[in-house]
C-alpha positions as CSV (number, residue, x, y, z in Angstrom):
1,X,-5.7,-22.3,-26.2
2,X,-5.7,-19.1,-25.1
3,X,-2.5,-17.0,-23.4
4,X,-3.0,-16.0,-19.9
5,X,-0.1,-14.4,-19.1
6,X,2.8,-12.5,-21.5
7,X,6.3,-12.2,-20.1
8,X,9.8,-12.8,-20.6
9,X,12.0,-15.8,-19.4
10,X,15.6,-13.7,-18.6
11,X,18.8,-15.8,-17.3
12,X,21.8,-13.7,-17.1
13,X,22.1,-11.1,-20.5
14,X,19.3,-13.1,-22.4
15,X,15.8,-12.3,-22.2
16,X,13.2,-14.8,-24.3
17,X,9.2,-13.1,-24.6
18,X,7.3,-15.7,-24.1
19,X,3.3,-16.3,-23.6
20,X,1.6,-18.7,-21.0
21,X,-1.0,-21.1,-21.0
22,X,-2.7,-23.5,-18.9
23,X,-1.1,-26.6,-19.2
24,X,-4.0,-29.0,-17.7
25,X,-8.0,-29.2,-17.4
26,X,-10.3,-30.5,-15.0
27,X,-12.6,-32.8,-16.6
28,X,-14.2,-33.8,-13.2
29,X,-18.1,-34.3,-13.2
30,X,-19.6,-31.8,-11.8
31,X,-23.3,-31.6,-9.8
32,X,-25.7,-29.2,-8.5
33,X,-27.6,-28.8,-5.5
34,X,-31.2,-28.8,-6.8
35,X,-33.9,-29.7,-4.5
36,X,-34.9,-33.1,-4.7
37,X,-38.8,-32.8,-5.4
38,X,-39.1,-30.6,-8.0
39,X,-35.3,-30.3,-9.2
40,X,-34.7,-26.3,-8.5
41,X,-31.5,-25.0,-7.8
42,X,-30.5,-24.6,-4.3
43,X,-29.8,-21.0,-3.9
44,X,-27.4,-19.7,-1.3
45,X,-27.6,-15.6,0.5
46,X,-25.1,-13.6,2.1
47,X,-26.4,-14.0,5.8
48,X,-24.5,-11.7,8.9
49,X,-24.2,-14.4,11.7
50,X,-24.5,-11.4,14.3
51,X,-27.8,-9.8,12.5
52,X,-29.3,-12.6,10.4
53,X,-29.2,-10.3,8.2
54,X,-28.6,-10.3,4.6
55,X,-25.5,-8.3,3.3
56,X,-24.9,-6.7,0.1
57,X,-21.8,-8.0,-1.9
58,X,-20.3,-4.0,-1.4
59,X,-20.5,-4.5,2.3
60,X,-18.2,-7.4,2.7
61,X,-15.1,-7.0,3.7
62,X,-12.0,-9.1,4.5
63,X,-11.9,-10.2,7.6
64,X,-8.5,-12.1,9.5
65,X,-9.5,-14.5,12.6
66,X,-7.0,-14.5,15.8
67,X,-6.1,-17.8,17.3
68,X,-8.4,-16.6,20.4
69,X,-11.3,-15.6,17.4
70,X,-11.6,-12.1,17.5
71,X,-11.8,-10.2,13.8
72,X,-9.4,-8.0,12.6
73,X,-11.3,-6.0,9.4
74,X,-9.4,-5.2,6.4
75,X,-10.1,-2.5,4.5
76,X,-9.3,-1.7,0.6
77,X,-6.6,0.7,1.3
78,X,-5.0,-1.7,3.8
79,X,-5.0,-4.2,1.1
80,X,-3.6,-1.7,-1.4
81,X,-0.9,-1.1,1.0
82,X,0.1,-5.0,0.9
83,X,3.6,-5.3,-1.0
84,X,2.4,-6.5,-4.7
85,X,4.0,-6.3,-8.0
86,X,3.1,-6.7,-11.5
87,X,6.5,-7.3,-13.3
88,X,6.6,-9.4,-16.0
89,X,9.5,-11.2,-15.8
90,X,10.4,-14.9,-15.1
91,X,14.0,-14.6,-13.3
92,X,16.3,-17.8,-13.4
93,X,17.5,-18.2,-10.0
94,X,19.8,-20.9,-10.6
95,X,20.1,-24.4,-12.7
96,X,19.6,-27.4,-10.2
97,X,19.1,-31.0,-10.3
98,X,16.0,-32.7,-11.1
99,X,16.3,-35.5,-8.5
100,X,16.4,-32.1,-5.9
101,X,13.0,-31.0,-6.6
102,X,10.3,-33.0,-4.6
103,X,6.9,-33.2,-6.9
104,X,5.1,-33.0,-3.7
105,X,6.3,-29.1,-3.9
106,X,4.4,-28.9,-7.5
107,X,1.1,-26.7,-7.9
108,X,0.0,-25.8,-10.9
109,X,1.8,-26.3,-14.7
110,X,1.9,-23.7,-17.5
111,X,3.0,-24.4,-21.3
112,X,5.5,-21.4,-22.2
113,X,5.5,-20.8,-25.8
114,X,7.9,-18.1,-27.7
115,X,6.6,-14.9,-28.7
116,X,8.5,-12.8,-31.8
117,X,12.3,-13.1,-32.1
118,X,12.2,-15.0,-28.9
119,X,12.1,-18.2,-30.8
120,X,16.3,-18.9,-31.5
121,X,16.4,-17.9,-27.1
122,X,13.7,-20.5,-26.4
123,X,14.7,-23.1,-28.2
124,X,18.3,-23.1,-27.1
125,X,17.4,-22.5,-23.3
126,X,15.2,-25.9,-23.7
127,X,18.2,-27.7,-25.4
128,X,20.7,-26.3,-22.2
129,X,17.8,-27.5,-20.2
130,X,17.6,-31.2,-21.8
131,X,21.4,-32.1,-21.9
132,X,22.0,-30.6,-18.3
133,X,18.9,-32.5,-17.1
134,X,18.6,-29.9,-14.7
135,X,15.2,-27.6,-13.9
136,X,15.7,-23.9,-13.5
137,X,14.4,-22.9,-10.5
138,X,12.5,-19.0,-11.1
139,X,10.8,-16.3,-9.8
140,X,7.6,-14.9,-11.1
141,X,5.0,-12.5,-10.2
142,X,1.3,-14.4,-11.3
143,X,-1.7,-12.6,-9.8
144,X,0.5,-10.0,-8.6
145,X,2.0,-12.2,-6.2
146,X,5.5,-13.7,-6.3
147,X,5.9,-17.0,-6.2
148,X,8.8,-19.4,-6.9
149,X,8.5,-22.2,-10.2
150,X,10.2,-24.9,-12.4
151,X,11.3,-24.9,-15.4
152,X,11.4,-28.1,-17.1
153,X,11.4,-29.7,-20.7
154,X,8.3,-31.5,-21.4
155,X,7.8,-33.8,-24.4
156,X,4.5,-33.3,-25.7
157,X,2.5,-34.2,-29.5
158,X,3.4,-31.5,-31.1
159,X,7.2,-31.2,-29.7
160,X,9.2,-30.7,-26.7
161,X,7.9,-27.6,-24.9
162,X,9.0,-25.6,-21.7
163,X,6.7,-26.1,-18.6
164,X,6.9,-23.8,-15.8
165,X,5.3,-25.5,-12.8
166,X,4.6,-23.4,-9.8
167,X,5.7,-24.3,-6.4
168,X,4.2,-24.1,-2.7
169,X,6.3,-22.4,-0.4
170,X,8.3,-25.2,2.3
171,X,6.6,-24.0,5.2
172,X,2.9,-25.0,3.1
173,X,4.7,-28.6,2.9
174,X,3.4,-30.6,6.2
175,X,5.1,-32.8,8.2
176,X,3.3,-36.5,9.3
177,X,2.1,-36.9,12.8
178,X,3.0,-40.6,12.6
179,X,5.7,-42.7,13.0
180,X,5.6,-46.6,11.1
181,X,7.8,-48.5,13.3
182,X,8.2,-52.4,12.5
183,X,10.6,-55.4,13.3
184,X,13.1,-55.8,10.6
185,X,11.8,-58.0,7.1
186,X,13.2,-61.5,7.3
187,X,15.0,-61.6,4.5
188,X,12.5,-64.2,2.2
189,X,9.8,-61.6,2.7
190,X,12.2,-59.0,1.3
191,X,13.4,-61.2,-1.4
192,X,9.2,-62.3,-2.5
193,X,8.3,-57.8,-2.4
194,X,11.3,-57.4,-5.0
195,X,9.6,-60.5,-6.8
196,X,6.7,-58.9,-6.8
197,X,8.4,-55.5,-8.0
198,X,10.0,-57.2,-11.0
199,X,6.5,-59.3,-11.8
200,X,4.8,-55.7,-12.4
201,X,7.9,-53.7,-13.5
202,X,7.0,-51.7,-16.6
203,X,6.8,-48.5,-18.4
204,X,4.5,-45.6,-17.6
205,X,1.9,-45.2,-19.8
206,X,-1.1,-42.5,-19.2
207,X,-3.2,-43.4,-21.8
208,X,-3.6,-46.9,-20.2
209,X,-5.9,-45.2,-17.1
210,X,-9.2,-43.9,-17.8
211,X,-11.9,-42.1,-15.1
212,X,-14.7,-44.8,-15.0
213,X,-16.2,-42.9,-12.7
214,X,-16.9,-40.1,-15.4
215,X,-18.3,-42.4,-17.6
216,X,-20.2,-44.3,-15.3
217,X,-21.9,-40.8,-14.3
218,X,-22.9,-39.5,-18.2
219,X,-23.9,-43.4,-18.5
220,X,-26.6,-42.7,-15.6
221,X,-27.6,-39.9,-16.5
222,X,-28.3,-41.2,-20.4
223,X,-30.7,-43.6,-19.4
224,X,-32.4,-41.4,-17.1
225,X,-33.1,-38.8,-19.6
226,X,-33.9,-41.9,-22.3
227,X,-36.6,-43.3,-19.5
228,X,-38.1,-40.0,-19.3
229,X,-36.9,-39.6,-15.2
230,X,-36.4,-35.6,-15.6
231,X,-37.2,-32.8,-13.8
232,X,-38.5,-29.8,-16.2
233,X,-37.1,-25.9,-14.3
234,X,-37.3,-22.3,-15.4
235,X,-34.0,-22.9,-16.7
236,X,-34.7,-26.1,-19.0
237,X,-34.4,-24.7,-22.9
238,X,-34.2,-28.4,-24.7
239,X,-38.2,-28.6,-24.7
240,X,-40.2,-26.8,-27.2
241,X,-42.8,-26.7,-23.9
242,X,-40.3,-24.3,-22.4
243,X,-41.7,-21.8,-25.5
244,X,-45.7,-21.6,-24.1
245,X,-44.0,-21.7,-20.5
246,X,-42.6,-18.2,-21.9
247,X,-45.8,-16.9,-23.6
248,X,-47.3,-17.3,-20.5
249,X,-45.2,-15.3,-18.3
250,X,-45.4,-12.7,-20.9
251,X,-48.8,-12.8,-21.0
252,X,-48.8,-12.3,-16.8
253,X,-46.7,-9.5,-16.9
254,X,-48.3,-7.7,-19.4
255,X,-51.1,-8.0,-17.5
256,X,-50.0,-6.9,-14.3
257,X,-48.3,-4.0,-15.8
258,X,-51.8,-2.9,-17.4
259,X,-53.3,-3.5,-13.6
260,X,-50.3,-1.0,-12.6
261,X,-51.6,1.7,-14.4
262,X,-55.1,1.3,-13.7
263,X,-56.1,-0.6,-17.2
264,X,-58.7,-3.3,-17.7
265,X,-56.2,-6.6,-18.1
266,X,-59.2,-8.5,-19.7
267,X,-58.9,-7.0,-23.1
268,X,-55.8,-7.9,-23.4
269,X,-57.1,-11.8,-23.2
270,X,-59.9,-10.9,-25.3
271,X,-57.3,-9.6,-28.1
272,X,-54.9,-12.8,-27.3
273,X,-58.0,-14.9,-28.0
274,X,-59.3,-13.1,-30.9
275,X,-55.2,-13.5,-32.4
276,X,-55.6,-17.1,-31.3
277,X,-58.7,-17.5,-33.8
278,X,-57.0,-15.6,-35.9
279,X,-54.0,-17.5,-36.3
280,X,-55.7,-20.6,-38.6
281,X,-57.0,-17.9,-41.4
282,X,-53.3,-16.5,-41.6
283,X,-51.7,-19.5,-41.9
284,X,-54.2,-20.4,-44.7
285,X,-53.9,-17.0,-46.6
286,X,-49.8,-17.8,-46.4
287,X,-50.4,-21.7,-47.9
288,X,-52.7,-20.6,-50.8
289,X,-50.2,-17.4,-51.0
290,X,-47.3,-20.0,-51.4
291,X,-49.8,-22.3,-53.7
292,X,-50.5,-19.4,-56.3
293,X,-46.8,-18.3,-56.2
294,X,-45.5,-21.6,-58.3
295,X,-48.0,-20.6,-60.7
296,X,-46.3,-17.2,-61.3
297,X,-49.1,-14.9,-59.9
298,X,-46.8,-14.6,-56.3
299,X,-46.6,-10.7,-56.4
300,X,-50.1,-9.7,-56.6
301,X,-51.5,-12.3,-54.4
302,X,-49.0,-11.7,-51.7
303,X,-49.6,-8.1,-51.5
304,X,-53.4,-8.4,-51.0
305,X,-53.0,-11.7,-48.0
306,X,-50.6,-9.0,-46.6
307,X,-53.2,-6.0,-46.4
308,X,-55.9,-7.9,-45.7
309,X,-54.1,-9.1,-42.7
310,X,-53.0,-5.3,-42.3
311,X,-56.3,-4.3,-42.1
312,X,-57.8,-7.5,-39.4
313,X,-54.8,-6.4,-37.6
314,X,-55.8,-3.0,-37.3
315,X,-59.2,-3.4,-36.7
316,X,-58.7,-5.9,-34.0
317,X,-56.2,-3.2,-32.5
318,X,-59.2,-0.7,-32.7
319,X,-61.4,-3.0,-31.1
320,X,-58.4,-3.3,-28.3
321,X,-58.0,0.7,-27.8
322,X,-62.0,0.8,-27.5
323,X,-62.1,-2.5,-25.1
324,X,-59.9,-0.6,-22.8
């Protein structure tokens, strides 16, 4: 893993550097928009819905909508002028009790892991953590914005680890529109729902769930690609017919760079075509080079396959220069 934040955890006169990593992973499948005939990427512009106009990324701006939709523009140095900070601290506010903290106030988690001396400090803020079974609730400045976080003990593979775990201010928290309003259980319906509790009473265990959508996806998609049902783009590289898809669009702009400057593009084929033919006799000067080799006459046979082909090369070059 790599760190993604440095910083120090301080609670009254003790301060503990620590480092901070992501603490989860998305491991959603993921599509593309490709267009469905030919399998090319759909490609999105920056279009003004005043002008139709396309705008360049360094002419966009932040813009705030009123309730009544009017635009209010905000500029760099407005932003500049927001309050901000960059401190590196993670202040303990105070020790509370987990059973306080509602999950649904939980954003994003982060392993904290000692940095240095900080080692004896970390380890004995996780132990006051564990046998208070409390959280500390913090402070800390990610992004260069405050915001307001957990920390809680976490049990992990390789140990027992801090996790902070942002928070979403209350006011981001919303509040149901609805009401569920029902006549009182009789009391043998009550009595069969804590049957049913008990019957599927158990303990929590992760590992027992598994995304069968994910794999349901990469199974598709297997036995497309094994039945052949795929689209070949510009930006396929797993086919060795991606290679003369290359050659050729080398060969077009070297061509229409010639017509550019006024030179004859058809020598160019000549001399591609004269390589092509070419090609055979150097690859049968290089077998009966690596033939004579095992019989220990490499050097001197090598040296003349290589000036022979010097000298075609050149002279095809000359007929090139000439051509032109």
């Amino acid at each position: 893993m790599r760190a993604i934040w440095k910083g120090a955890v301080s609670f009254g006169l003790v301060s503990v550097p620590v480092k901070l990593y992501a603490a989860t992973e998305s491991h959603d499948v993921s599509f593309r928009q490709v267009h469905a005939k030919d399998g090319g990427r759909i490609k999105y512009q920056r279009v003004c819905s005043l002008d139709g106009e396309e705008v360049a990324y360094a002419d966009i701006a932040k813009g705030y909508e009123t309730e009544d939709g009017e635009m209010v523009i905000l500029t760099d140095d407005d932003m500049a002028e927001l309050p901000s900070t960059s401190s590196r601290e993670i202040a303990v506010e105070k020790f509370v009790p987990r059973e306080q903290i509602d999950p649904l106030l939980f954003e994003k988690s982060y392993y904290l892991e000692p940095e240095g001396a900080g080692a004896k400090p970390y380890a004995l803020l996780r132990q006051a953590l564990k046998d208070a079974d409390r959280m500390a609730v913090v402070t800390v400045a990610l992004r260069q914005r405050t915001t307001i976080a957990v920390l809680r003990v976490r049990e992990t593979e390789a140990g027992e680890v801090i996790v902070l775990q942002t928070m979403m201010w209350p006011d981001e928290v919303r509040v149901p529109d609805f009401k569920v309003e029902v006549d009182d259980a009789k009391p043998q319906e009550v009595k069969m729902a804590h049957m049913l509790v008990e019957t599927l009473a158990g303990e929590f265990d992760a590992t027992e769930f598994e995304d069968d959508y994910a794999g349901a996806v990469e199974a598709l998609v297997k036995s497309k690609i094994e039945g052949g049902e795929i689209k070949r783009t510009e930006t396929s590289t797993k086919t060795s017919g991606e290679v003369v898809d290359l050659l050729a669009a080398l060969q077009k702009s070297v061509a229409a760079a010639k017509t550019a400057r006024g030179e004859d593009s058809d020598s160019d084929s000549d001399s591609n075509s004269d390589s092509d033919d070419e090609a055979p006799k150097r690859s049968a000067a290089k077998k009966s080079t690596a033939k004579k080799s095992t019989a220990k006459q490499a050097p001197a046979k090598k040296t003349a396959a290589k000036k022979t082909a010097a000298k075609k090369t050149t002279s095809k070059k000359t007929a090139a220069k000439k051509a032109s």
